[in-house]
C-alpha positions as CSV (number, residue, x, y, z in Angstrom):
1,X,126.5,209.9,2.7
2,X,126.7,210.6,6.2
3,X,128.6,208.5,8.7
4,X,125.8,206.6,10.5
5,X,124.2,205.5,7.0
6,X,128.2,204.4,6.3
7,X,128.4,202.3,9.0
8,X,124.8,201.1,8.6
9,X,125.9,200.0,4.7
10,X,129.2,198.7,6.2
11,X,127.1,196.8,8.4
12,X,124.0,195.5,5.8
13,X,127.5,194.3,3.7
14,X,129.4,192.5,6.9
15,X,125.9,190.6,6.7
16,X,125.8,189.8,3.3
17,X,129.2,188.3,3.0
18,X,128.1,186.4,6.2
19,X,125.1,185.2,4.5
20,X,126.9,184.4,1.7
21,X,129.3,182.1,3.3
22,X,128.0,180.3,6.3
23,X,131.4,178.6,7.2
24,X,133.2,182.1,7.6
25,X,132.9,184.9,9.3
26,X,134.1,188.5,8.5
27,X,133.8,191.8,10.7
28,X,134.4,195.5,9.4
29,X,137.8,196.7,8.4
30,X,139.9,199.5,9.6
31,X,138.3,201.9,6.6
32,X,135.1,202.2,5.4
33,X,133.9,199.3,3.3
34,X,136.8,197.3,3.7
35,X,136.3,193.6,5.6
36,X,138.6,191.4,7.1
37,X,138.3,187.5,8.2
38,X,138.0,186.5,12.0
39,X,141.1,184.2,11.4
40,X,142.7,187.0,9.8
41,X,142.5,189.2,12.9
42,X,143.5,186.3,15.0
43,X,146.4,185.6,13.0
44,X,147.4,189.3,13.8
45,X,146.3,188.2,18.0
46,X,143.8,191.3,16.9
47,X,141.2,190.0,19.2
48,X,143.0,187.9,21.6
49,X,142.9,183.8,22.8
50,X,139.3,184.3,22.2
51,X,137.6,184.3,18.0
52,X,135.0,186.9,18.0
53,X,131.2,185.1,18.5
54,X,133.3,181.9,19.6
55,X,132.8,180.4,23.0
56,X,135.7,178.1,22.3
57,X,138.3,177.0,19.7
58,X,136.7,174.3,17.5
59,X,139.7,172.3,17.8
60,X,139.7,172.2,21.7
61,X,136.1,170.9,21.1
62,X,136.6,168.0,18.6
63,X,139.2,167.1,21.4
64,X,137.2,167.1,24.3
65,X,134.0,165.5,22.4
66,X,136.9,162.8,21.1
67,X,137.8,162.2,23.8
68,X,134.5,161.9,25.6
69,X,133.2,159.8,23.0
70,X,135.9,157.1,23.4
71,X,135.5,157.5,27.4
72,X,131.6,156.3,26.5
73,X,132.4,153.4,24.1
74,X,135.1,152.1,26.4
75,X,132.3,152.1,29.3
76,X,129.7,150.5,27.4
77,X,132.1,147.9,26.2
78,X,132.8,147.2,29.7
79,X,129.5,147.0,31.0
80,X,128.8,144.5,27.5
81,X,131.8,142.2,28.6
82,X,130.2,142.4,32.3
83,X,126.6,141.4,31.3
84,X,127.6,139.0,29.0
85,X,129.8,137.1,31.7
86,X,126.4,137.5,33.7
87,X,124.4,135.7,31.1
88,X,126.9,132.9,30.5
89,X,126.7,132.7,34.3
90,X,122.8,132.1,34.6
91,X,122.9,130.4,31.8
92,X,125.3,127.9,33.2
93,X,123.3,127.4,36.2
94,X,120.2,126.6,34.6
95,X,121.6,124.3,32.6
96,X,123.1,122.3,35.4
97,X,119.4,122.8,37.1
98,X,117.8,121.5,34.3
99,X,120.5,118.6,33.4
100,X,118.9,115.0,33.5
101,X,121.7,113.6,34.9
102,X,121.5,111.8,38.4
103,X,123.1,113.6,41.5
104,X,125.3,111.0,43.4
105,X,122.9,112.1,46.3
106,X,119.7,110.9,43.9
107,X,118.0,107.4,44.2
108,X,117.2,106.1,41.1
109,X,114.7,103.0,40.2
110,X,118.1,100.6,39.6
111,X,118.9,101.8,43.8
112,X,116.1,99.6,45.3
113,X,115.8,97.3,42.1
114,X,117.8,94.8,44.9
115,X,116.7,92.4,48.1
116,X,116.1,93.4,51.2
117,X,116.0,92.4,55.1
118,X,114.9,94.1,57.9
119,X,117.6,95.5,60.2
120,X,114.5,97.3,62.3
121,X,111.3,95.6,63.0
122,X,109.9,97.3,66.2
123,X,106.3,97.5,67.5
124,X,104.7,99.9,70.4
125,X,101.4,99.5,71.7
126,X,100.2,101.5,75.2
127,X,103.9,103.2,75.4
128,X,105.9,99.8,75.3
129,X,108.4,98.7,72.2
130,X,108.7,95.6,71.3
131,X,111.9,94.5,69.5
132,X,110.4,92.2,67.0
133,X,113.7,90.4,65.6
134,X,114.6,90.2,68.6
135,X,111.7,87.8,69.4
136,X,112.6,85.8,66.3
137,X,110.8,87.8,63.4
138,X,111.8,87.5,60.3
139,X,111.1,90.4,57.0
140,X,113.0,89.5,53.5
141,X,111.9,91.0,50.4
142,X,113.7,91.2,47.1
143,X,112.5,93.7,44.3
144,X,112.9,93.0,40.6
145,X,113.2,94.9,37.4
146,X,109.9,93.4,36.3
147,X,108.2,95.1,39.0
148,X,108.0,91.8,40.4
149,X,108.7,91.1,44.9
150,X,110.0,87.7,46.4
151,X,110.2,87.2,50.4
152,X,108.4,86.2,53.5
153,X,107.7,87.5,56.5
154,X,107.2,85.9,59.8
155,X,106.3,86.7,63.4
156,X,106.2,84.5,66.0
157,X,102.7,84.9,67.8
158,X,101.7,87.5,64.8
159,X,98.5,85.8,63.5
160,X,95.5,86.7,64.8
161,X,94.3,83.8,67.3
162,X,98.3,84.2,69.0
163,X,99.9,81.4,65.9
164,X,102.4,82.9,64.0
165,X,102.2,84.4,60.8
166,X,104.3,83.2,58.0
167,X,103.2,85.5,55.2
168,X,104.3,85.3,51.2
169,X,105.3,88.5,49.8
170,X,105.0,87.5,46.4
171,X,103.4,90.6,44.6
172,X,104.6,93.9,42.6
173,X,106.1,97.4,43.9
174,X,106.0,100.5,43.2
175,X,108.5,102.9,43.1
176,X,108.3,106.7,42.4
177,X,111.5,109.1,41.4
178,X,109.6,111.8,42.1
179,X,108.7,111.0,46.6
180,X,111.7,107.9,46.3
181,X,108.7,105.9,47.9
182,X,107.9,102.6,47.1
183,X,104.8,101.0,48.3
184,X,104.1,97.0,47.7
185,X,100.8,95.0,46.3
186,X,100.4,91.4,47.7
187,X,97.8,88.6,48.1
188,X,99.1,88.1,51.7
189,X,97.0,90.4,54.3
190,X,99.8,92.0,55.8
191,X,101.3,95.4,57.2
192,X,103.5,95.3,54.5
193,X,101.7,96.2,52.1
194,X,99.9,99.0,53.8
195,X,102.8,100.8,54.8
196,X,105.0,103.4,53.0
197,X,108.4,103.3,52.6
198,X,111.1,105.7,51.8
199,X,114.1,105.2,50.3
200,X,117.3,107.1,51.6
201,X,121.2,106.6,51.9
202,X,122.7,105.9,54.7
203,X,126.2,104.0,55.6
204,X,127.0,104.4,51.6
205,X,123.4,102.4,50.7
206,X,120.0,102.7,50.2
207,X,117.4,101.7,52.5
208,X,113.5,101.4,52.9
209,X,112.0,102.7,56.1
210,X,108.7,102.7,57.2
211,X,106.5,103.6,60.0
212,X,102.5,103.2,60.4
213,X,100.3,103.0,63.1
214,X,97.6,100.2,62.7
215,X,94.7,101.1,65.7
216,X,96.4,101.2,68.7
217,X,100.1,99.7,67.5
218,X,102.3,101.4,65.7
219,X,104.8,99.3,63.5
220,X,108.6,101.1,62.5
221,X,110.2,98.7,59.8
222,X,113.7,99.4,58.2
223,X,114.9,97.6,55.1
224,X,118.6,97.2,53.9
């Protein structure tokens, strides 16, 4: 046999082997037909730091991909914690948005469920106010949890012809939770009941005020 068909046997059985086990890997020995393990030759520093066709020692890899790997799960378990806390935050807040409970800002039916008299009662016609209470008017009005309204309202001079008007307010309200308005229904033809009022706090309470213009008059009422 001549050399180059040994080495080309040598190399056909170096093949084989490696076939033959997948996890090893052997290259020729020092004589003819004789084979020696990669790990062998390293043992012996043969080859050097480096296994021959190795980029790198498989144990410096498990290492690195260890280590790489716990690097990711301690990440994602952080970013988990932080979009949980996230959740729990929104969550809270919409819960607090969409709680029933009444605001101590809020005016609620029970608020104007109450009787009222009119601490403002002013009238302007052609640029010129008129101070109503002053002139001895008079607006009471009590609101019940039937629905129900008790008062009066008198103006000196208020009726049409120049007598006064003394006016019952005996009638129903309306009161919505929604605008906090409350508007009143009453036999008597008055400005009352075609005015608007809104309830709002002020001085620790809740008052009623209005404000309408009736032709050339405009009429500014508020309730407490």
């Amino acid at each position: 046999m001549h050399r180059w068909q040994e080495g080309f046997c040598d190399q056909r059985h170096e093949i084989r082997l490696t076939a033959g086990l997948p996890h090893a890997h052997f290259v020729r020995g020092p004589t003819p037909g004789t084979f020696r393990s990669v790990a062998a030759v390293e043992k012996k520093g043969g080859f050097g730091s480096r296994p021959v066709g190795r980029s790198a020692s498989p144990r410096g890899v498990c290492r690195s991909s260890t280590k790489s790997a716990e690097r990711m799960r301690t990440m994602l378990t952080n970013r988990r914690t932080g979009l949980i806390s996230s959740v729990l935050v929104v969550v809270t807040a919409l819960a607090a948005c969409g709680d029933d409970g009444v605001g101590p800002d809020e005016i609620t039916r029970e608020d104007v469920t109450r009787g009222f008299s009119a601490v403002t009662f002013r009238t302007t016609t052609d640029g010129t106010t008129t101070d109503q209470l002053a002139q001895g008017a008079t607006l009471n009005i009590a609101l019940h949890e039937d629905g129900t309204t008790t008062g009066g309202l008198f103006v000196p001079g208020g009726a049409e012809g120049g007598g006064d008007l003394n006016a019952d307010l005996a009638g129903t309200f309306s009161f919505s939770d929604v605008t906090d308005q409350v508007t009143f229904d009453h036999a008597a033809d008055t400005f009352v009941r075609d005015m608007t009022f809104t309830a709002l706090r002020a001085d620790n309470a809740v008052q009623l005020e209005g404000e309408e213009t009736f032709g050339d008059t405009t009429v500014r009422v508020v309730l407490r």
